[in-house]
C-alpha positions in Angstrom: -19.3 11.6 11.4 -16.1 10.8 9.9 -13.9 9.0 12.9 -10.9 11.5 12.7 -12.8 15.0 12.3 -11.5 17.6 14.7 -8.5 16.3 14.2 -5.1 18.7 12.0 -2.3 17.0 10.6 1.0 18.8 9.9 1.9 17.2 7.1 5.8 17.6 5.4 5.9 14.6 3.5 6.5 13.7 0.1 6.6 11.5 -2.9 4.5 8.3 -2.0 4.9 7.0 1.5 4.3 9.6 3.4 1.4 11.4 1.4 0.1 8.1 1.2 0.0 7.9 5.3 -1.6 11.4 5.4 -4.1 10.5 2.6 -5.7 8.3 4.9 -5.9 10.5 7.8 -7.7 12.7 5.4 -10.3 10.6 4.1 -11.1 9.5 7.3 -12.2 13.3 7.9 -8.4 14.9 9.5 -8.0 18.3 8.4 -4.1 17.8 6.7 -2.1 20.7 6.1 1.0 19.8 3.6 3.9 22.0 3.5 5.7 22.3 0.2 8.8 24.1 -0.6 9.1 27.0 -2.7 9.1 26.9 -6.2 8.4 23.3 -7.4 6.7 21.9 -4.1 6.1 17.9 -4.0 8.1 16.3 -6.9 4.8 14.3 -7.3 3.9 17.2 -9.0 5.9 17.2 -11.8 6.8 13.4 -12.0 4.5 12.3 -14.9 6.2 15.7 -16.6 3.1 17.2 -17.7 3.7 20.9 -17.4 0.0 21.4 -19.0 -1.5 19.4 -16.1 -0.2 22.6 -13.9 1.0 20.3 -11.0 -2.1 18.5 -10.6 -0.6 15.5 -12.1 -2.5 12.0 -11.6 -0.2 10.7 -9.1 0.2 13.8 -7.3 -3.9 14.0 -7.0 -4.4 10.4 -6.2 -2.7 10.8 -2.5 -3.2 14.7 -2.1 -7.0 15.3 -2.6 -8.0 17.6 -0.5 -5.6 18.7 1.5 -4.5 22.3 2.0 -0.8 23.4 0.5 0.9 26.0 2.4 4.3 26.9 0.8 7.1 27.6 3.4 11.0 28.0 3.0 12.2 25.9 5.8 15.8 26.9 5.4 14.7 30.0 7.1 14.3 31.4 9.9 10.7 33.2 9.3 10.2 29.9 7.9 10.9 27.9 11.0 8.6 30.7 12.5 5.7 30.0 10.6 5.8 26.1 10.8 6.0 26.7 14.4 3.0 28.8 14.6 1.1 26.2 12.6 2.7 23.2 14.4 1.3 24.8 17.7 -2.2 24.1 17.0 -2.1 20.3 15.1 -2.4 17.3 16.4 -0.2 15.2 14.5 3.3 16.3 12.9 4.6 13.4 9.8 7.5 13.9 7.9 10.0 11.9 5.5 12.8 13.6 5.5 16.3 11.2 5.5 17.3 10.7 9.3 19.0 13.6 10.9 17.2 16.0 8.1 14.3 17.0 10.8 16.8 18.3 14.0 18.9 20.2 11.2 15.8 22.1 10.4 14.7 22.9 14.4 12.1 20.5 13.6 12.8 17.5 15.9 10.4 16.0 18.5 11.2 18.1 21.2 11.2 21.0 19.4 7.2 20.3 18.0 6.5 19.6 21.9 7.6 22.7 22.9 4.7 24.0 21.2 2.5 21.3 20.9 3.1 19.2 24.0 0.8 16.2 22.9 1.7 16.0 19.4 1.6 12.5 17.5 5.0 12.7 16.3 5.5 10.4 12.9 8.7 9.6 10.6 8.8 7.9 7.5 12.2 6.8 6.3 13.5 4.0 4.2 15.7 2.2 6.6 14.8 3.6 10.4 16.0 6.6 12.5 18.5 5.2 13.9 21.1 2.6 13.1 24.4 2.2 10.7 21.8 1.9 8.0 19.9 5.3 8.5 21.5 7.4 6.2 21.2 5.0 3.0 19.0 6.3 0.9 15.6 4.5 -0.1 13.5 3.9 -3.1 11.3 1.5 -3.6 12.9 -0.8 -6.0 16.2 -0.4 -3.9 14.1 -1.4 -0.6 13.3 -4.2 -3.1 16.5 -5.5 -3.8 17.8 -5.4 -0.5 15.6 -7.1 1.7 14.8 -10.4 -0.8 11.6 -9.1 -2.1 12.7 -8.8 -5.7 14.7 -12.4 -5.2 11.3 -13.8 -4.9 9.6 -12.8 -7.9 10.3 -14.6 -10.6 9.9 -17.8 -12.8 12.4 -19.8 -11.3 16.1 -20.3 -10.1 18.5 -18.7 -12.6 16.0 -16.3 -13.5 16.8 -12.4 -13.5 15.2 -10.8 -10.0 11.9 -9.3 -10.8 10.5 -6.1 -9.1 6.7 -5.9 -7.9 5.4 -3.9 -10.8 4.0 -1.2 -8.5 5.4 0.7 -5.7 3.9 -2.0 -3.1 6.7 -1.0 -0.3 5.7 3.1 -0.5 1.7 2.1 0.0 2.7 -0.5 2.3 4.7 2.0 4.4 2.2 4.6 4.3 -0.4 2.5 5.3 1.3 1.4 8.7 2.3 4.3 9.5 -1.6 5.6 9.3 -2.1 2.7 11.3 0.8 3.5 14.0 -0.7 7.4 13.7 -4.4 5.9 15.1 -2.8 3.9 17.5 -1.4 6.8 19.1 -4.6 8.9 18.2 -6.2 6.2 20.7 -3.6 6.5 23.6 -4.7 10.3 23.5 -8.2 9.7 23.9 -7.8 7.2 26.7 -5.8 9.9 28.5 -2.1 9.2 28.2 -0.2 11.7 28.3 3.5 10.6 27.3 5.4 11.6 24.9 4.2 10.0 21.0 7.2 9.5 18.8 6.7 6.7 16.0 9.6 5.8 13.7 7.8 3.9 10.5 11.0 2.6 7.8 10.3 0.9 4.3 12.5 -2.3 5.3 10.4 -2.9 8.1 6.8 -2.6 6.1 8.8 -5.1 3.6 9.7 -7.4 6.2 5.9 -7.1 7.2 4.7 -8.1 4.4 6.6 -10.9 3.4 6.0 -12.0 7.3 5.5 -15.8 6.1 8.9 -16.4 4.1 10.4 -14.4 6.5 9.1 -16.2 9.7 10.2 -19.9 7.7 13.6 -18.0 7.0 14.3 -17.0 10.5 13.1 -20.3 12.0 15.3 -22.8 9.3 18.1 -20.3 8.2 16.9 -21.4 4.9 15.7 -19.1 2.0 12.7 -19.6 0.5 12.7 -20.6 -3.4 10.7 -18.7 -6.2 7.2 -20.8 -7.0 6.4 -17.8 -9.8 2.9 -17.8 -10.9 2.4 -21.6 -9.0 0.7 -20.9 -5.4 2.4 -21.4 -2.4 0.9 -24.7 -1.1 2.6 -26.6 -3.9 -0.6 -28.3 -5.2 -0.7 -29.0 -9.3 -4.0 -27.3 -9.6 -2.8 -23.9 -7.6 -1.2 -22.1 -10.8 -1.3 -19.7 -13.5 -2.6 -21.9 -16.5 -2.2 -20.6 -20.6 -5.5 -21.4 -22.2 -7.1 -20.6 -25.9 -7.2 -16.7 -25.2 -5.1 -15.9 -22.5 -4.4 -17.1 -18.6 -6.4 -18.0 -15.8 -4.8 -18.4 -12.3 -6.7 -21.4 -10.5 -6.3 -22.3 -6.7 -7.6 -25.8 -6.8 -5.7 -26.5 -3.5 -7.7 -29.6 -2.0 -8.6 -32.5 -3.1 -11.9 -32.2 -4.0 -11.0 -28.7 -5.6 -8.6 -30.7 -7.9 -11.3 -33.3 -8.9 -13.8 -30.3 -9.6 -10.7 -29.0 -11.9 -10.1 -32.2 -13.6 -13.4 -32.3 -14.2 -14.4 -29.3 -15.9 -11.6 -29.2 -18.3 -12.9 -32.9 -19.7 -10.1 -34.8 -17.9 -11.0 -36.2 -14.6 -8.9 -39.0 -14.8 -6.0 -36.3 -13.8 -7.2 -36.6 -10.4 -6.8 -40.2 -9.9 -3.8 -42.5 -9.8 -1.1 -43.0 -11.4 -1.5 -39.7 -11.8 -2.0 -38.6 -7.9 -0.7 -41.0 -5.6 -4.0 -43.6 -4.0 -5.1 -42.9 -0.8 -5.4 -38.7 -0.9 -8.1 -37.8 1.2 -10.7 -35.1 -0.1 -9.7 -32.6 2.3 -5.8 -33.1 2.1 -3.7 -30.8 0.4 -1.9 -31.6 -2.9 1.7 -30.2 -2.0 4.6 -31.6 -3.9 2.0 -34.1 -5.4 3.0 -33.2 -8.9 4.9 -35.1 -11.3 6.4 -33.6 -14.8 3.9 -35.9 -16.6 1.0 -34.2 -14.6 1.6 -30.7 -15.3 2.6 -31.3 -19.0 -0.9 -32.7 -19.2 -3.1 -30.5 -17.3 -1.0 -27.8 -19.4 -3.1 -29.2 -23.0 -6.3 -29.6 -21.2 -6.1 -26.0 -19.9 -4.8 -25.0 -23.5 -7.8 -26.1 -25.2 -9.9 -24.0 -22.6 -11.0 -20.7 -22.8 -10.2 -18.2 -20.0 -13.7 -16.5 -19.5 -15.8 -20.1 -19.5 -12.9 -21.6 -17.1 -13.1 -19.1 -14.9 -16.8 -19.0 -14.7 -17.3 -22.8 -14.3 -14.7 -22.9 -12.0 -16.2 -20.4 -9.5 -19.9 -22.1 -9.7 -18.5 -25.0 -8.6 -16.7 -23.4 -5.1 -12.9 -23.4 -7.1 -11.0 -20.1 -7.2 -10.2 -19.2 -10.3 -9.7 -15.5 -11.7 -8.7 -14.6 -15.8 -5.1 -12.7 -15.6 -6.4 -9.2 -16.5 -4.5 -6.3 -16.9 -5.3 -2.9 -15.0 -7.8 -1.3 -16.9 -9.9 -4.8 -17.4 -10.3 -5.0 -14.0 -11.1 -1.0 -13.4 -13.9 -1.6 -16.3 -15.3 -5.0 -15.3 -14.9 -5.9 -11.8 -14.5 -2.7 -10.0 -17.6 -1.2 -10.7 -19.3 -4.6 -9.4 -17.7 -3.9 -6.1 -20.6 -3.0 -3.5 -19.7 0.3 -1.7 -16.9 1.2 -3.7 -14.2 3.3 -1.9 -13.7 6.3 -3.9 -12.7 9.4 -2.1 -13.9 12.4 -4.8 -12.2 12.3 -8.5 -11.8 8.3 -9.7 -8.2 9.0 -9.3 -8.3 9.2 -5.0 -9.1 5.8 -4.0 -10.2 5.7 0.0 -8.7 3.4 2.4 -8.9 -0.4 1.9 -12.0 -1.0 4.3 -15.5 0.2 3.7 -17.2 1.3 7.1 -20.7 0.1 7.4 -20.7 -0.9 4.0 -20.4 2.5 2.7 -18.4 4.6 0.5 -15.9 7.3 1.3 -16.8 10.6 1.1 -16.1 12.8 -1.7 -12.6 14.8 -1.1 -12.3 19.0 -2.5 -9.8 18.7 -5.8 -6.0 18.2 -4.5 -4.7 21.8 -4.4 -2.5 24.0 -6.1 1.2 24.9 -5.1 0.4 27.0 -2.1 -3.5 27.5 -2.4 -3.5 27.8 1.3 -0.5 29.6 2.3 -2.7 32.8 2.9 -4.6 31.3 5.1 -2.0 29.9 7.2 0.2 32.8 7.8 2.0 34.3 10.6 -0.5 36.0 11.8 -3.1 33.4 11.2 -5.3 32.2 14.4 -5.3 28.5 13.5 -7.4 28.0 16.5 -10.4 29.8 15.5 -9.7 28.7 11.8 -10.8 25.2 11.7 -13.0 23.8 9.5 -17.1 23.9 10.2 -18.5 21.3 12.5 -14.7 20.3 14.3 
């Protein structure tokens, strides 16, 4: 039994964040009904422009498999109506509309309570629901910008900012807010009876995940400076290194790490004075140990390496060490090496980032077509007697 069967989501989110958030209440077995509005329905539909594709584009699939599209025009009142009526009988109500979008709509927490008392209320925004900030608008590169994640990324000072190459704020944000969702999901099942409203914004899930800079910044008043491919604990073997064929990323972050490095690429002598400084134990770490002298000459060594036997000698011998691959490398020769791989259905709806029991997801239906389940959850519907078998 999947931990959240039984359970219906009300789901009027969409893009990335908030489809991402539902996504995972659906693979863990929620039933998630995602209201679209008329005529285009999710952008994500359209975004990779791919008219053929009928609006099952890749991205739109990847966070909307299995779910059930019900099309309703909220800027009515038969509208309003109908969300009401569906509203009354789920468990959990998410949206992402921009701060002050939901009350506009008669869609508020108190107005999803006075049908569903118990309802897990959930919002998704880019900067918080309340505050001088909560009507700037949000995308992920913006978020970005604005909070000292793209200042980080980077070779070095001078540098042009650099953007994580993937939306990593919109996952990150759905994520905790299908996190925040079970919380509450929990205070239900222990009894409480309070009111459930969660407010989950972007510049907080940044803030989260860059909680070490950011806990060094608030405790010094000092920004951190950009290490770019070097790792964070400043030793000279904890880099991205250009070899023969390519680059290998090595994390060589003791000692003894460092004199296993030195050693497989023919030069052990790096690890010793007057290259190191005397008197470095095995276990101590490396930081700031390197000079310009040492790094130009671990630089040859590792350029007259080769990527693949690096890597491989590296990681016999206990040192991290992983060949920079691109994407569809890693899909086609790690991934499938993964035990219990967390597919959910089609290759293109990954499951949540934890296998249960060592197991993968279950297969998810195909995502849906604009409005594939509107029928089925009209006015005159009886969601209560319409759940799916076995909930």
């Amino acid at each position: 039994m999947l931990p959240l069967e039984g359970f219906r989501v009300l789901d009027l989110t969409h893009v990335l964040a908030g489809p991402c958030a539902t996504h995972h209440l659906r693979c863990m077995g929620a039933e998630v009904i995602k209201v679209e509005r008329p005529g285009g329905g999710d952008p994500m539909r359209a975004l990779d422009m791919q008219p053929a594709l009928g609006g099952l584009t890749p991205g739109f699939r990847a966070l909307n498999a299995g779910k059930k599209s019900v099309v309703v025009d909220l800027a009515t009142g038969e509208g309003r109506a109908m969300l009401l009526r569906i509203a009354a009988d789920c468990d959990i109500f998410v949206e992402n509309f921009r701060p002050g979008v939901a009350r506009k709509l008669g869609l508020a927490p108190e107005d999803i309570r006075a049908v569903r008392p118990d309802v897990v209320y959930c919002s998704i925004s880019g900067w918080g629901q309340s505050g001088p900030n909560s009507a700037r608008g949000a995308y992920d590169h913006v978020i970005q910008a604005a909070t000292g994640m793209m200042a980080l990324q980077g070779s070095g000072a001078g540098e042009p900012p650099v953007k994580v190459g993937f939306p990593v704020i919109d996952i990150a944000t759905g994520m905790s807010a299908a996190e925040a969702i079970l919380a509450a999901i929990i205070c239900r099942l222990r009894g409480d009876t309070a009111p459930i409203t969660l407010d989950v914004s972007m510049v907080d899930c940044a803030l989260a995940l860059m909680s070490g800079p950011a806990a060094n910044t608030l405790s010094t008043g000092v920004a951190p400076e950009r290490v770019g491919n070097r790792g964070f604990v400043g030793s000279p073997g904890a880099e991205t290194f250009a070899t023969s064929d390519g680059h290998i990323s090595v994390a060589a972050n003791t000692m003894g790490q460092f004199a296993i490095l030195c050693r497989l690429l023919g030069r052990p002598e790096l690890a010793m004075p007057p290259y190191l400084p005397a008197g470095l134990s095995s276990g101590a770490f490396l930081a700031n140990a390197a000079t310009e002298e040492l790094r130009a000459e671990l630089g040859a060594a590792f350029a007259a390496a080769t990527a693949d036997a690096l890597e491989t000698a590296l990681n016999a011998a206990g040192v991290p060490a992983a060949r920079v691959r691109d994407l569809g490398e890693y899909l086609t020769e790690l991934y499938p090496l993964t035990p219990g791989i967390g597919i959910a259905g089609e290759p293109v709806a990954l499951g949540p980032a934890f296998r249960r029991d060592g197991q993968a997801w279950p297969a998810l239906p195909a995502a849906p077509r604009l409005g594939d389940d509107t029928g089925a959850y009209d006015m005159g519907a009886d969601l209560a007697s319409a759940r799916p078998a076995g909930e």
